[in-house]
PATIFI-705408 format. One record per residue (C-alpha): residue number from 1; residue in three letters; x, y negated, z. Coordinates in Angstrom, 2 decimals. Layout:
<atoms>
ATOM     k     r         u         v         w
ATOM   NUM   ALA         X         Y         Z
...
</atoms>
This chain:
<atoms>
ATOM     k     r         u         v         w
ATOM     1   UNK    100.58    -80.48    138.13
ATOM     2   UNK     99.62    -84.35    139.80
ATOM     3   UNK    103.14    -85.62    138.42
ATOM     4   UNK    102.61    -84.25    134.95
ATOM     5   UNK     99.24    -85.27    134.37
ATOM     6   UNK    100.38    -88.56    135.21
ATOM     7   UNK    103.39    -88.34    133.25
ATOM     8   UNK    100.95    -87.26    130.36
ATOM     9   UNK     99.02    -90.36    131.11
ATOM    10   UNK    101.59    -93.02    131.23
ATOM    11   UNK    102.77    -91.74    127.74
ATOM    12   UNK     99.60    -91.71    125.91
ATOM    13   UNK     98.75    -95.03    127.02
ATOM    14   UNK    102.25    -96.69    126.10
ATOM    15   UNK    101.65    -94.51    122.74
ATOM    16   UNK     98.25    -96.37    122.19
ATOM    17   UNK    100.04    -99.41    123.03
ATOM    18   UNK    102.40    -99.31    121.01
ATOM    19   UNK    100.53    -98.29    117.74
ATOM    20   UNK     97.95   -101.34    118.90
ATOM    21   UNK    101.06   -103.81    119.14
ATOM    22   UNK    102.02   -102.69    116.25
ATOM    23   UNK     98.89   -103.13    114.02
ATOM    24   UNK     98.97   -106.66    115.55
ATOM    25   UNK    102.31   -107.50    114.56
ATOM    26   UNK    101.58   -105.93    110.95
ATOM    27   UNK     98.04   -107.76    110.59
ATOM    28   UNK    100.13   -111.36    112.13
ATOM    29   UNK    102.44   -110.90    109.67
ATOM    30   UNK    100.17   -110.10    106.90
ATOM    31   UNK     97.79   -112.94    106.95
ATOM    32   UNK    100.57   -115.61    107.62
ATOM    33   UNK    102.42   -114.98    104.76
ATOM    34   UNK    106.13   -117.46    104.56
ATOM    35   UNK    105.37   -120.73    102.39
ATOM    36   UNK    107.36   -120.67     99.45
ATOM    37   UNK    108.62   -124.40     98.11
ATOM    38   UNK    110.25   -123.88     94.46
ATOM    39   UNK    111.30   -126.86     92.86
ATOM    40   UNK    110.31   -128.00     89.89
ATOM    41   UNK    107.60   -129.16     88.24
ATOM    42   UNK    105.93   -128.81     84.75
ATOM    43   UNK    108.50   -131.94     83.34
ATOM    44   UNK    111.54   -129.95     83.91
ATOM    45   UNK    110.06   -127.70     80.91
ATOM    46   UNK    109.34   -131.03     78.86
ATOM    47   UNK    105.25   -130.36     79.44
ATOM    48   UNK    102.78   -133.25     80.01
ATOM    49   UNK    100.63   -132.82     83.26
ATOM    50   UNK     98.14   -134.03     85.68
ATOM    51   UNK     99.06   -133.55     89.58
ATOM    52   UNK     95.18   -132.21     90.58
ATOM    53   UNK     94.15   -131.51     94.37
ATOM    54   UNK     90.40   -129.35     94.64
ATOM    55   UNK     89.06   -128.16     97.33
ATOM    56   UNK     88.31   -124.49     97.65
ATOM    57   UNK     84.97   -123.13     97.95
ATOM    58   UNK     85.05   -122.84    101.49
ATOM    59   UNK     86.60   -126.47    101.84
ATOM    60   UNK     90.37   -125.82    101.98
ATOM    61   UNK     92.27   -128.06     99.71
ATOM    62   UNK     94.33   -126.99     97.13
ATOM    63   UNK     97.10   -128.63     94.87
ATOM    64   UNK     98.43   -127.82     90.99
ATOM    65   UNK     99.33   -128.49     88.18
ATOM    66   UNK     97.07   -128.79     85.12
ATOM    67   UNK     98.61   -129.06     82.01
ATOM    68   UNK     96.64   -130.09     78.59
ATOM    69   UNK     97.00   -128.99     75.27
ATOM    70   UNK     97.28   -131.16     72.04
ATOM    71   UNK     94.46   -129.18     70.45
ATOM    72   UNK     92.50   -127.30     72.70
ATOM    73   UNK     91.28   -123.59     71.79
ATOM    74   UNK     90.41   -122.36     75.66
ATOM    75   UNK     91.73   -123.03     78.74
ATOM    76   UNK     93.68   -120.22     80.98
ATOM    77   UNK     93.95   -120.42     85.01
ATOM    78   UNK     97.21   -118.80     86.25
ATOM    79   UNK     97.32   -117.29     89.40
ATOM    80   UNK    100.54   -116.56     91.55
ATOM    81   UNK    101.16   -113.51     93.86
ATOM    82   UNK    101.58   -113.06     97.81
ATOM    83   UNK    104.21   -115.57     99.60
ATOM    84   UNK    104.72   -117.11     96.36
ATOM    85   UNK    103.89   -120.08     93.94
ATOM    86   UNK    102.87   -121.60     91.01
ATOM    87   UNK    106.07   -123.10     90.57
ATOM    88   UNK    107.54   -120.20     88.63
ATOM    89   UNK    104.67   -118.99     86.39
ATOM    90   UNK    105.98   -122.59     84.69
ATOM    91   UNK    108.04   -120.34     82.46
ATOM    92   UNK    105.13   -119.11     80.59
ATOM    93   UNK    103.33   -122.55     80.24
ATOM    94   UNK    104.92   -123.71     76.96
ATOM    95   UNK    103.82   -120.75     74.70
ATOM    96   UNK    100.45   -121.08     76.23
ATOM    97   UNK    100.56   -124.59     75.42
ATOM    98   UNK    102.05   -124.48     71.46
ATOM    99   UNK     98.80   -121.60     71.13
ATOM   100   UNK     96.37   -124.39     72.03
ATOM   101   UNK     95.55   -123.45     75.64
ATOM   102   UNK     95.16   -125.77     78.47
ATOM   103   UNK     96.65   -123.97     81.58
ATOM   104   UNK     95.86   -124.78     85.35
ATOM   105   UNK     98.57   -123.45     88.13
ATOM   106   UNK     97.44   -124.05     91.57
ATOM   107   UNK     98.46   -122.96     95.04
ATOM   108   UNK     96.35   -120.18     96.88
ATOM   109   UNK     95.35   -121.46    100.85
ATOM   110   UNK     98.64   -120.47    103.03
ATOM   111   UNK    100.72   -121.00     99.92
ATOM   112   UNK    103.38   -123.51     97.93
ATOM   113   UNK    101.54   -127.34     98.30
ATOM   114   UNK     98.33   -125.92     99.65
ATOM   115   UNK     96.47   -126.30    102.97
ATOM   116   UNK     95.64   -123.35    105.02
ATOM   117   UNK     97.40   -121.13    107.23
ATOM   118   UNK     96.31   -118.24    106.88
ATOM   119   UNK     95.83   -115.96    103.63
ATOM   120   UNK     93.54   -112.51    103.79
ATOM   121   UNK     95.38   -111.57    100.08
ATOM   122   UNK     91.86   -111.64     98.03
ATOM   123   UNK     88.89   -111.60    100.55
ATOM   124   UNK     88.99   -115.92    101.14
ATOM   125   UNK     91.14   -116.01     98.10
ATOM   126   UNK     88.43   -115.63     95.89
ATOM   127   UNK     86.82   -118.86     96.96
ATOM   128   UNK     90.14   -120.34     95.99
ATOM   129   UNK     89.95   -119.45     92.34
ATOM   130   UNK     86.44   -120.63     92.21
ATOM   131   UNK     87.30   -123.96     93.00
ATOM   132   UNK     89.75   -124.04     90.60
ATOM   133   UNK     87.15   -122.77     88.15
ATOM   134   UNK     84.31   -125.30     89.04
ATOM   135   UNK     87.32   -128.20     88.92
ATOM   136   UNK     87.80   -126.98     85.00
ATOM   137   UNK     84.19   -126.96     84.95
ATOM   138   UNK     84.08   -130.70     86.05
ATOM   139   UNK     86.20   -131.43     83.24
ATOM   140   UNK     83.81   -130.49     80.81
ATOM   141   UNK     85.92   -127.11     80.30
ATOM   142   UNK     83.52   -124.10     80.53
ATOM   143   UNK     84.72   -121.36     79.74
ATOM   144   UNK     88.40   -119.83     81.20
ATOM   145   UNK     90.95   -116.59     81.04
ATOM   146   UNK     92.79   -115.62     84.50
ATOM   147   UNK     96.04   -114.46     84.11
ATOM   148   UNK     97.17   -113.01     87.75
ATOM   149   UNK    100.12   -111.94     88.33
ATOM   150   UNK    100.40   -109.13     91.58
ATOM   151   UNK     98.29   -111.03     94.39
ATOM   152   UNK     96.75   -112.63     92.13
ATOM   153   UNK     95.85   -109.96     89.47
ATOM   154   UNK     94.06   -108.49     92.66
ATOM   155   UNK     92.14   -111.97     93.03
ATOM   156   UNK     91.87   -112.27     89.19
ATOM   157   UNK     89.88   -108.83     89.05
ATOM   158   UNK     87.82   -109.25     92.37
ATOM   159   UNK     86.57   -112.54     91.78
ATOM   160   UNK     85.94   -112.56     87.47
ATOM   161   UNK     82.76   -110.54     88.39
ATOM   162   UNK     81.62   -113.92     90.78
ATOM   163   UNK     81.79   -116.31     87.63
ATOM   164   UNK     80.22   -116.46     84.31
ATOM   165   UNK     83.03   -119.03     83.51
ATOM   166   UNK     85.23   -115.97     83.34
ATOM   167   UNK     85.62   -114.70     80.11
ATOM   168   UNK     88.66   -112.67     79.81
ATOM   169   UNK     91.59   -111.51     82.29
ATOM   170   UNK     94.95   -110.07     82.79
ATOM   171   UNK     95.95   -108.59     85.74
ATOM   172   UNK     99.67   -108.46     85.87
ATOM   173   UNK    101.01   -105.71     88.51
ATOM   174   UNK     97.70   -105.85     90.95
ATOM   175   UNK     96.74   -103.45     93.61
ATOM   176   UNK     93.91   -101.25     93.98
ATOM   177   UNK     93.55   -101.12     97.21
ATOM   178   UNK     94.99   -103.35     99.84
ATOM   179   UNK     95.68   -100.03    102.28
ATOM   180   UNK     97.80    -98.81     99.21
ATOM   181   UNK    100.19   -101.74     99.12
ATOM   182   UNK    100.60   -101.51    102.63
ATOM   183   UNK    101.41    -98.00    102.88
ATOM   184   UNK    103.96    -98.03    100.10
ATOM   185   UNK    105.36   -100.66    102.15
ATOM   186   UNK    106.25    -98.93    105.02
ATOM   187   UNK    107.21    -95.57    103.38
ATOM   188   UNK    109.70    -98.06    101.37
ATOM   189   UNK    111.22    -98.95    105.10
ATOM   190   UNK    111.25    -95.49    106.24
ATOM   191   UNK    108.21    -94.62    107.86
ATOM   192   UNK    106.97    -91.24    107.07
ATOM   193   UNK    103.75    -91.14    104.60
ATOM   194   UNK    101.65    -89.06    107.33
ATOM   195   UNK    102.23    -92.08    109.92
ATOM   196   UNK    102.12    -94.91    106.93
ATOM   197   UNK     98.75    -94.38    105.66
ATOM   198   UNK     96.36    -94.02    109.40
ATOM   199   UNK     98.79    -96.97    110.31
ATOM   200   UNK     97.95    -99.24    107.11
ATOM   201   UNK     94.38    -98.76    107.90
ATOM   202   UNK     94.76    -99.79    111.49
ATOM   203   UNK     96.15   -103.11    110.07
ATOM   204   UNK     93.73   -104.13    107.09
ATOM   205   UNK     91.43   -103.61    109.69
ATOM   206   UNK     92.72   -105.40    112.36
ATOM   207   UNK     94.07   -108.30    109.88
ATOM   208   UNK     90.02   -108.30    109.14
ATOM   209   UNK     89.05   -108.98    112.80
ATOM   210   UNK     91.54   -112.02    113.07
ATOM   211   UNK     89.94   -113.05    110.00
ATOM   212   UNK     86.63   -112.88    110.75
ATOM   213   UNK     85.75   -110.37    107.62
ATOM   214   UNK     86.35   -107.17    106.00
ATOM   215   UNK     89.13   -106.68    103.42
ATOM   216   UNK     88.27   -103.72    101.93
ATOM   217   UNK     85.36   -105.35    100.88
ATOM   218   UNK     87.38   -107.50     98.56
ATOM   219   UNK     89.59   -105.02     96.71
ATOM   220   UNK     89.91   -105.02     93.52
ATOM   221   UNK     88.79   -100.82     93.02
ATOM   222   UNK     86.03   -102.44     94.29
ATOM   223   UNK     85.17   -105.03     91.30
ATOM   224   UNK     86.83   -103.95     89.01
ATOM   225   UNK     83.57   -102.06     87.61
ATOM   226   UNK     81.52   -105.08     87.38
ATOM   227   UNK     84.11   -107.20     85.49
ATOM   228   UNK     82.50   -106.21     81.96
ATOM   229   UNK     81.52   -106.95     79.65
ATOM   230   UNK     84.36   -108.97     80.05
ATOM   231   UNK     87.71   -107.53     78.83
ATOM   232   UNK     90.64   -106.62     80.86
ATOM   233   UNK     94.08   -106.25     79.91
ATOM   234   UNK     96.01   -104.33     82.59
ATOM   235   UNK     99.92   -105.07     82.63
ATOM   236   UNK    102.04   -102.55     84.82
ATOM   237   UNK    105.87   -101.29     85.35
ATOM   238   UNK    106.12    -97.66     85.21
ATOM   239   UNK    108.71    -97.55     87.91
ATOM   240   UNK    106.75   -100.39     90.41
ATOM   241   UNK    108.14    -99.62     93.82
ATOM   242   UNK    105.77   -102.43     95.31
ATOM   243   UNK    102.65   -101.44     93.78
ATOM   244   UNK    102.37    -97.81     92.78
ATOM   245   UNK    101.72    -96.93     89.10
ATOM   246   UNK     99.17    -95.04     90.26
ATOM   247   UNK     97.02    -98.22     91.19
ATOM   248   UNK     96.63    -99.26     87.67
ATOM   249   UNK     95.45    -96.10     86.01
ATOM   250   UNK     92.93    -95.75     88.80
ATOM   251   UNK     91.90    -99.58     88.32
ATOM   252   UNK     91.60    -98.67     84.48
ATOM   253   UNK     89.38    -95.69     84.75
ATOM   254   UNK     87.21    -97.42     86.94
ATOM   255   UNK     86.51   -100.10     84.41
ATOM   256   UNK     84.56   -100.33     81.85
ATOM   257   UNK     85.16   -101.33     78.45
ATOM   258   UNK     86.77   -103.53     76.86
ATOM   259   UNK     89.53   -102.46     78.37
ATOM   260   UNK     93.51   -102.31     77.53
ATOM   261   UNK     96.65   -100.86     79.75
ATOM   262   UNK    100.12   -101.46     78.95
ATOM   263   UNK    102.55    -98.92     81.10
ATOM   264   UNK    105.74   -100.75     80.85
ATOM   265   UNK    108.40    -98.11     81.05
ATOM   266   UNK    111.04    -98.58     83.25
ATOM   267   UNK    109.86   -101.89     84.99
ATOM   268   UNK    109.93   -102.52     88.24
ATOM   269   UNK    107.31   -104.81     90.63
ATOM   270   UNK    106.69   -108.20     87.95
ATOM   271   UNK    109.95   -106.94     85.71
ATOM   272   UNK    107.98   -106.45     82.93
ATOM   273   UNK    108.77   -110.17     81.13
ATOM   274   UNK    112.21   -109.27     81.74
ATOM   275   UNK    112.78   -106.08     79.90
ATOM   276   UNK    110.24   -107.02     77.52
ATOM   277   UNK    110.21   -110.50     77.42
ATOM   278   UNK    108.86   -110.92     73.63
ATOM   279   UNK    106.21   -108.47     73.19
ATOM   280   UNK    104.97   -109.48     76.82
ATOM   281   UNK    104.22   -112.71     75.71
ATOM   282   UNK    103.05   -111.64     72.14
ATOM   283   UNK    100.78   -109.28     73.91
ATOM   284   UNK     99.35   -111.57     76.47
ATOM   285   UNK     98.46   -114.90     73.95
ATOM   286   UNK     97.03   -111.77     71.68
ATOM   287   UNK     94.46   -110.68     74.09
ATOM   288   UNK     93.75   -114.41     74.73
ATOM   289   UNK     93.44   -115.30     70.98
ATOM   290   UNK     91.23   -112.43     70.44
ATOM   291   UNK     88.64   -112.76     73.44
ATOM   292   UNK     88.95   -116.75     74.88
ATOM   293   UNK     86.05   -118.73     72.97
ATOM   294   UNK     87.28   -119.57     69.30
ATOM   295   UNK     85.44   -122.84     69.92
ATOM   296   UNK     87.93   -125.95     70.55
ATOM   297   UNK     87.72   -126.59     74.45
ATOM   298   UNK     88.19   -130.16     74.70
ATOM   299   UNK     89.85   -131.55     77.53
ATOM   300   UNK     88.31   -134.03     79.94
ATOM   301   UNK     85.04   -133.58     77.81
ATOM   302   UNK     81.50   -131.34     77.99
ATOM   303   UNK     81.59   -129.41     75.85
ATOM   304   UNK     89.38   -100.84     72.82
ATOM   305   UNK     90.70    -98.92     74.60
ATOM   306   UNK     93.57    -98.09     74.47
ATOM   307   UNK     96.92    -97.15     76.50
ATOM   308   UNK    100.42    -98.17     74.98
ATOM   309   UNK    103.54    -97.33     75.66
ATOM   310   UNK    106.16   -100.68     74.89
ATOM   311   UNK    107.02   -101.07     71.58
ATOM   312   UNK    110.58   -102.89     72.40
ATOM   313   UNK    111.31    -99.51     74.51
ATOM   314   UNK    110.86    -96.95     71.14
ATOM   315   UNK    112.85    -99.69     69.22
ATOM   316   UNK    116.06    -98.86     71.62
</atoms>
């Protein structure tokens, strides 16, 4: 009886051990995301720019690109998704451009040019894209759409609510709930969905107690309530193995309105350009047109609901 209590013992403290190591190794890896450095730059698409540096709320400086428009009808922040960069949201920048729009892509902390080391996925990330917002704001530009795009949908959503600057958004493939993301994760790798979910907990919150803070606090299911009267376009791929589906019909019924929600059918995670790539971007400059100041922003100066299936899919 000794030897098996004992035995019991030893194995439910390696078992605690264990799970503990793991949440560490999850939360490490989590909040010190691999810096991405794509080439290029905004003259490899023929674009005039400005190579800007801004510090973040909190004092972390931050690097990108902001490139004017000839006549200026509003101005539109783009912001990139986790372990990426601003480099390749480039590909979008001349449409934005020919429609009048100045368009600002920057770095998030822990990311591309940026400083910072370590990235909490929207908590500190928010006080990112308000420095990018009060740097517009120095340049006499007052009024801004966010266009995220996964990571940064989340961030786009969670922080709109923080700025009256903020006057329209699209969140491109964003996440509900941080917990979510993390669970789908691991069931993608093989662990089973009862041990996923009680494990992706244990790591938002541990990943919160390196930080210093408390994710959940900052996710977008969260905020996404007090974003009106603002309007939000939500963009999504119906088959998203990163980001469930599920995440951004629950985002949409927890806004309010104005409100839109394209279901992209058969997309994957951030596909969505490429199966669709002309009525994505006639869509996105649409919402834009309709809801960014008609007023010309000039630069360096003071100054429905519905739910859609794609159209290019019924056309096949």
């Amino acid at each position: 009886m000794y030897a098996a209590g004992i035995a019991l013992l030893t194995t439910s403290v390696l078992f605690i051990l264990a799970i503990a190591c793991t949440a560490l190794y999850g939360a490490r890896r989590l909040i010190h995301p691999k810096r991405t450095m794509v080439g290029g730059t905004p003259s490899d698409y023929g674009l005039p720019y400005e190579n800007v540096s801004f510090p973040s709320l909190d004092g972390i400086a931050l690097r990108g690109w902001l490139v004017p428009a000839p006549n200026p009808r509003g101005a539109v922040i783009f912001c990139h998704g986790y372990a990426g960069s601003k480099a390749p949201d480039l590909q979008y920048v001349p449409q934005f451009r020919a429609c009048g729009y100045h368009v600002l892509l920057f770095d998030f902390r822990a990311h591309g040019e940026s400083d910072g080391n370590r990235s909490s996925l929207v908590y500190f990330e928010r006080q990112d894209l308000l420095g990018a917002i009060a740097y517009l704001q120095q340049k006499g530009i007052h009024q801004v759409g966010l266009l995220g795009f996964s990571m940064g949908a989340a961030v786009a959503i969670a922080t709109a609510p923080l700025s009256e600057a903020v006057r329209a958004v699209i969140a491109d493939s964003g996440f509900a709930e941080l917990k979510t993301i993390l669970a789908t994760y691991m069931q993608n790798k093989g662990m089973p969905r009862a041990l996923a979910s009680p494990m992706s907990r244990l790591i938002v919150w541990t990943a919160g107690q390196c930080l210093g803070c408390s994710l959940p606090e900052s996710d977008p299911l969260r905020w996404v309530s007090r974003l009106a009267p603002r309007p939000l376009f939500l963009i999504h791929g119906e088959r998203d193995r990163s980001i469930p589906v599920s995440d951004a019909y629950r985002l949409y019924e927890a806004a309010s309105q104005p409100k839109e929600l394209w279901i992209a059918p058969g997309a994957d995670h951030r596909c969505i350009d490429q199966l669709y790539p002309n009525e994505y971007i006639t869509r996105v400059l649409a919402f834009f047109d309709k809801w960014l100041t008609p007023q010309p922003v000039a630069y360096g100066t003071r100054s429905t609901q519905h739910i859609t299936q794609s159209k290019e899919d019924s056309s096949q």
